[in-house]
Steps between C-alpha positions, in 0.01 A plus 500: 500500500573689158549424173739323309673851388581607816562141649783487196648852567554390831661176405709694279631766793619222728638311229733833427549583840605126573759527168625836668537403856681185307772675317539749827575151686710340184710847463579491901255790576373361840875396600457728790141318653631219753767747568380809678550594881304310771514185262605214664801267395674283739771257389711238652684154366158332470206726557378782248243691655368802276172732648419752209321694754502878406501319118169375552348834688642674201340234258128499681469891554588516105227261443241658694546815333480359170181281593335791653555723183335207263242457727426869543501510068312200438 
């Protein structure tokens, strides 16, 4: 697995990117995610109907980058 050193520093990276990617969200720094072109949004008197779909093809090729570069580090 490893040991308890590297287990912590890793701990301590998420914990810092989690309290980043918190103030980014407090501070309005994702305003524009839910609201890019090929999202979505349909509204009438009483239906709300919201598809984030280029959002979330944004979101998961971010995340496989990311994931890829850990893996190919660790």
């Amino acid at each position: 697995m490893g040991t308890s050193r590297e287990i912590g520093l890793l701990l301590v990276g998420l914990g810092a990117l989690l309290a980043f990617s918190g103030l980014a969200v407090y501070w309005g720094g994702f305003s524009w995610f839910g609201r890019l072109p090929g999202d979505i949004r349909y509204e009438s008197e009483s239906t709300r109907v919201f598809v984030p779909v280029t959002s979330m093809i944004l979101l998961s090729i971010l995340l496989t980058a990311v994931l890829s570069l850990i893996r190919r580090f660790l």
